[in-house]
Each structure stands twice: as C-alpha cells, then as structure tokens.
N, C-alpha and C positions, 0 to 999 in steps of 0.2 A: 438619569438612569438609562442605561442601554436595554433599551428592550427586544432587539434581535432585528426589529423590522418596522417601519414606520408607521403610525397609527394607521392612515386608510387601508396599506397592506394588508395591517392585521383584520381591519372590518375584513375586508377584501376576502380573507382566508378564512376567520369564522363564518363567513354566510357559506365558504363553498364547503370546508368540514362540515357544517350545520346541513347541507344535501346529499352528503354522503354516509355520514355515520348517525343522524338526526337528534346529535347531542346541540345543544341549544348554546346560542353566543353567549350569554352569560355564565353560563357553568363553565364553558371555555375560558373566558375570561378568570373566573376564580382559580380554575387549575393552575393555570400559568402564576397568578398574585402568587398562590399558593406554593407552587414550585420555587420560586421567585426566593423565598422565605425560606422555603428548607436550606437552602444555599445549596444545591449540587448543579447550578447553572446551567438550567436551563432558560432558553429565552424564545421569544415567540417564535423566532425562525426554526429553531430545533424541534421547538413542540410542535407544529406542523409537519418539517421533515420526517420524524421519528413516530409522526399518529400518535402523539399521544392522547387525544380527544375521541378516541376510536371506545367506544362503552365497554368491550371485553377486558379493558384494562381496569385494575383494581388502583386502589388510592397507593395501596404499598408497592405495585409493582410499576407504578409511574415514578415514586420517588425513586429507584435505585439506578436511574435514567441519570447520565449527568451529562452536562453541556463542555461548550469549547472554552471559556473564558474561565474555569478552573482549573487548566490543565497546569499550568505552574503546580497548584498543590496538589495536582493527582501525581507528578510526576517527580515530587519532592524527595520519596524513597528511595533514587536512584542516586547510583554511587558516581561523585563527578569525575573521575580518572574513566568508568566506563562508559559514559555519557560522551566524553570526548572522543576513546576510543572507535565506537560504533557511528558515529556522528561524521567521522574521515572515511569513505570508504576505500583509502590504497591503505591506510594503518590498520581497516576490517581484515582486508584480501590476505597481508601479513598475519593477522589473527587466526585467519580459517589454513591458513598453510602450516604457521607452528601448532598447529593443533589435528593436524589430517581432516579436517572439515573441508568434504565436497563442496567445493564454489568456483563459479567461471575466474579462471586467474587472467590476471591485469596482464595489457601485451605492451604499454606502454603511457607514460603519463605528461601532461605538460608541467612544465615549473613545481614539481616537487623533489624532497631527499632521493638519492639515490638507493635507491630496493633491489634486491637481488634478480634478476630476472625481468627486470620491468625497463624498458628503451623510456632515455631520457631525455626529453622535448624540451628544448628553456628557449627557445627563438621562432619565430616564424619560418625562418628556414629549414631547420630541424624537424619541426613538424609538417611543411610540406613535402618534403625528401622522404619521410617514413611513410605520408601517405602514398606518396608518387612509387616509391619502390622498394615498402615492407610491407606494407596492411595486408594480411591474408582476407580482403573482402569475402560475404562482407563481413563487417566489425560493430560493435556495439560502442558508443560514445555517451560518458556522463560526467556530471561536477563531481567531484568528490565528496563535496559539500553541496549536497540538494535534499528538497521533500519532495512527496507524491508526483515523482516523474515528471517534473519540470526540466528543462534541459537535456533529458536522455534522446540520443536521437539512433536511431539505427540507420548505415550509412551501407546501402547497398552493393553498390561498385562504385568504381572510379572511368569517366568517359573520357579517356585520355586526350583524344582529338578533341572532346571541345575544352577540355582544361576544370569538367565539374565534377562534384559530386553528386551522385544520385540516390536519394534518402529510400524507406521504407514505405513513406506514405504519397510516392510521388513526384515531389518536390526534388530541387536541384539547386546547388550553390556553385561558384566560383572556388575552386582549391585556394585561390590565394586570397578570397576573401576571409573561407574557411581558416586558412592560417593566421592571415593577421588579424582575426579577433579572439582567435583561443591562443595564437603563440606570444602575442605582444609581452613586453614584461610587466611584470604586477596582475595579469590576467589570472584568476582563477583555476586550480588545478581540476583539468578536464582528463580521464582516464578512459581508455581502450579495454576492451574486452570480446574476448570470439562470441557468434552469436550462439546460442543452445539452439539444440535442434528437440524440438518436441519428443515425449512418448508416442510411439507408434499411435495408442492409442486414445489421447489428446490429441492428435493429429489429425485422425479420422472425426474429431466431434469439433472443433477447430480450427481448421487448416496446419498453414506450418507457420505456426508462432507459438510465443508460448504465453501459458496465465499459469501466477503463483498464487499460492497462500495465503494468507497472513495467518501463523499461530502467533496468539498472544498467550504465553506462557509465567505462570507466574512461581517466582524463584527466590520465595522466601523460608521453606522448609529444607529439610535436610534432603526430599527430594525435590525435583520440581513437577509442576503438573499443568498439563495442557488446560491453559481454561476458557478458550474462543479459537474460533476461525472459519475464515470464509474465504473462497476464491473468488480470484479477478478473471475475468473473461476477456480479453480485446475482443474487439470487431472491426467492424468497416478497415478506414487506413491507417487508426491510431498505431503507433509507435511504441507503447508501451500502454500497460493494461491495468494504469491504477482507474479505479472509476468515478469519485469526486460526484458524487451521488447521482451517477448517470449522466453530468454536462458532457463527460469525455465520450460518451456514445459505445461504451464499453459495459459490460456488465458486471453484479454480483452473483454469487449462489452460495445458500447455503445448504449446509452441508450437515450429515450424520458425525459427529466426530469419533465417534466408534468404529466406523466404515469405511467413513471418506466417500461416501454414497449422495450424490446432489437431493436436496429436498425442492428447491425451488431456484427459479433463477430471477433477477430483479432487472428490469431495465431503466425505471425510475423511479426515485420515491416523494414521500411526501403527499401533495394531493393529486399530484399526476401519475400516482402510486400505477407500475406496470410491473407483471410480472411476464413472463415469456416461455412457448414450451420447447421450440428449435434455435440453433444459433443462425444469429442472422444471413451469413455469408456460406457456409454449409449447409443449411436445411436441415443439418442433423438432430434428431431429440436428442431432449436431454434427461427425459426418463429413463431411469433402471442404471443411468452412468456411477459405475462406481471409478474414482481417481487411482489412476494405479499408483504404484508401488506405497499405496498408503500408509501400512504401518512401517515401513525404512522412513519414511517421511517423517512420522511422530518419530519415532525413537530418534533421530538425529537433530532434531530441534531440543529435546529435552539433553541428549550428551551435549550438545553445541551452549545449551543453559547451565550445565555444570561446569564448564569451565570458562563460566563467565559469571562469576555468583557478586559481580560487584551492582548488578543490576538484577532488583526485585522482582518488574515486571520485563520480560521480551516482546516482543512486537516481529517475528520472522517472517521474510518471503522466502518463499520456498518456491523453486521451478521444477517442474513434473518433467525430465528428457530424457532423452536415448539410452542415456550415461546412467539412470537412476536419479535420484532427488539428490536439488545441488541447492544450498542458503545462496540468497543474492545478497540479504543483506539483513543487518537490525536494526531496528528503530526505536532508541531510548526514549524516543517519547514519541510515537505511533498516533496513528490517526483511531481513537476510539468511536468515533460517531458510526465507521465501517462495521468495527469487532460488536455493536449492536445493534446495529440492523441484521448483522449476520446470525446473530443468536437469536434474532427476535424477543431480546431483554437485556434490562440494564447493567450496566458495568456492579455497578454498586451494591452487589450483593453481599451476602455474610461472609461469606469468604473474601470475596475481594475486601472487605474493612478490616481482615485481619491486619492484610499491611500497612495500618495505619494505629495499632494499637489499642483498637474498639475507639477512637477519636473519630470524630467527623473530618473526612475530605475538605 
C-alpha cells in the first residue's frame, strides 16, 4: 500500500503535528486509516501538507479533501478531443484566436504544423538565425507539452559578442547549445511568446513580472460557474510563478472571489506552515491589495468556459497586465492540491459530486 511517506517520516510528522496542533499520534493515525478507506486519496504526505490533523477540522470537512493518486478518476469527466486540445499549447494559442480570447500570441515554434502567424523553426539553424536576428527580446520560451512550469524559461537578451543567452534568473547558455537542443530533429515542440508587462498595479506590489490565477471553473451546467482560485506570486529569481507548495520559493494568496481582494498569502505549507505579510523582494504589503481588473477577469474565464464546453472542470491562468487580463493557458487536469489550499477546503464538495452523478470520485 502507498502510504504517501515512509513509516519513520510519518512518526517523524505525527510527533511534530502532535506539538503544534496537540492532536495526539494515534488519532492521526486513525484519520489517515480512515481517509484511506473513504477512497478520495489521501495519503500521509497530503494529510500533513493540507493539516489535515489541525482539531478545527471536522470529520466531514476532512473527507471532501482528495489526494493525488485519484486524479485519473477526478479527471474522468473531461471530454478527450478537449483534453488534447488544451494539453498542446500552439493548438490552445489557435483556440484563443479563433475565438477573440486575450492570450500572449505564439511569435514562433520549433518542429510543429505550420500556423498562420507563427515563424517556423524545424532545424538548429533556423532557430539560431530567428534568435540571432528576429526575437524581439526579451521573449518568453515553453514546451507545448509541459506541467507546472517546468521548462518555461524567460530568455532576457541576447550577448551578441559573447554568442549567449541571458535568462530571467541570471543564468546564461551558449545560442548554439541553445539551438541544438531544442532544434535538433525529433526534439519537442518549444514555442515563443512576448513577455507581458504587468498591471501597473501588480507592478507596484511585485515588481515587473507577472503572477496568474488559477480559476478552476466548473462547466457542467447550462452556465458555468467559478468554483476556486488562488494566485501565484513569484519571487526571488524564479522564472515563472507556479509554487509547488512553496519548494519554488514563490508564493500562494488567497483570495475573496467576490473581489479578488488577497486574504492571506502562503509561503509554505504543511508543517513548516508560513504565511507572510510583504512581498519578499518589494517590501510591499499585501493588505487591503485588491487584483485589478477583477471582474473582466472572471467574466472572460467563464466566456473562454462556454466555448469550450467539451471539458466539465477548467483549470485557468490568468495574467493581471498592461493590456487587461489575458488566459496563458488551461489545464484539463490541473493541479487541485493548489485550488485547496487556496480555498482552505476540499475539492469534494456537494457541488463538486454533481459531476459525477452523486457517484463516488
């Protein structure tokens, strides 16, 4: 049986829950058995991550908590034509264009179909040539095919004299390394895009980067209806501002969804549970911040939900700039362990089991 974490770990974690919340290792233990059994998957690592051992939780609002190793059957209601769709994101970028949905449009791609508008890279030379004397630096770089911001790199300028690249966080590559590992053939299609320039005022509590969203929207009625989110915060040098429950040294906040108003902000969870009241690298509070252009925000995740009704639940980033709220992207099967810690409750509520036909997950 996967129990999420190795036996001494889990002592390890109930003696330090057991000094923080003064709930006792054996009742810990039972919860977990007990979660265990109801089947919505959680396992020890989660039940720590998510406190669930914290005493103001009830029996019922700990079950509607679900884990990672059920997502197949959370994610069973989704239609596979749009699964694949959202899943490519130059086949997205074409989705948010035939449809007038604000999104950063593609400036160019390696080894994919030819797309209107989109310079096309199929060699190592090809894609050195467009860095050396198209890229309007700097540019944004991703797979087409990635999760939680692995791969996305923001690529600063180009140091022509010494032949590199100069990233976001510092760092520097060789252009022609650069080329021959994302132009080679059979290499995975890596895709361009201009960088967003933050809301003024996102900017001022931030610097100049920018942090999205995530609505997770659910689009099984005749309308659809907001039912989570929380925003990503970068910090320090990261590159992109998904948070992976704080390893990335990025933040969460959540947020009033009424408002778009921050209630608190997260810098780690679990037992090392941190919340925070300034951003690390501005010093600016984060009291009283309401997200601008909030409600063009919600309304264009819900139109961008209507015409895409082959998928139940959405999963949106959304980026707060200059230009007003622009979709980065959707995610047919979304990271939910974020969409609950940002609600401070479980996915698996009554509503949420509608889309399962009152069945169990």
């Amino acid at each position: 049986m996967n129990l999420g974490l190795p036996l001494d770990q889990i002592v390890k974690s109930a003696r330090k829950a057991k000094a923080q919340s003064g709930r006792g290792i054996i009742a810990q233990i039972w919860d977990m058995i007990r979660l265990r059994i109801y089947g919505h998957g959680i396992t020890a690592d989660l039940y720590y991550d998510l406190r669930l051992f914290e005493p103001r939780l009830s029996w019922r609002q700990k079950t509607e908590y679900v884990g990672s190793w059920i997502k197949p059957k959370l994610y069973r209601v989704q239609g596979s034509d749009a699964v694949a769709l959202f899943n490519d994101k130059l086949k997205a970028a074409a989705f948010f264009q035939e449809n007038g949905i604000p999104s950063p449009p593609v400036l160019a791609a390696t080894h994919a179909p030819a797309v209107a508008g989109v310079v096309s890279l199929n060699s190592p030379g090809q894609l050195k040539a467009w860095l050396m004397e198209q890229a309007p630096y700097p540019v944004f770089s991703k797979p087409a095919v990635s999760y939680r911001g692995y791969g996305n790199i923001l690529i600063r300028s180009l140091d022509r004299a010494g032949g590199t690249l100069v990233y976001g966080n510092g760092h520097s590559s060789s252009i022609d390394d650069f080329a021959d590992l994302h132009g080679a053939p059979g290499k995975p299609t890596l895709i361009f895009q201009d960088v967003l320039r933050p809301h003024p005022d996102m900017q001022s509590l931030i610097g100049d980067r920018i942090a999205t969203a995530r609505f997770m929207v659910l689009n099984d009625r005749p309308k659809p209806e907001l039912y989570r989110v929380g925003l990503r915060i970068p910090a320090g040098t990261s590159m992109v501002d998904n948070f992976r429950g704080g390893a990335s040294g990025n933040l969460l906040a959540r947020l009033d969804p009424e408002t778009g108003r921050l209630r608190d902000v997260l810098a780690a969870i679990g037992l090392d549970w941190q919340s925070v009241t300034h951003h690390p690298d501005t010093g600016r509070p984060f009291a009283d911040f309401t997200i601008p252009d909030w409600d063009e925000a919600v309304a264009l995740v819900l139109r961008a939900s209507r015409a895409a009704p082959g998928l139940k639940i959405h999963s949106w980033d959304v980026a707060f700039t200059d230009a007003g709220p622009m979709l980065i992207e959707d995610n047919p099967a979304g990271d939910f362990v974020l969409v609950q810690l940002a609600a401070d409750r479980g996915l698996a509520t009554p509503r949420f089991m509608e889309l399962y036909g009152g069945e169990r997950i």
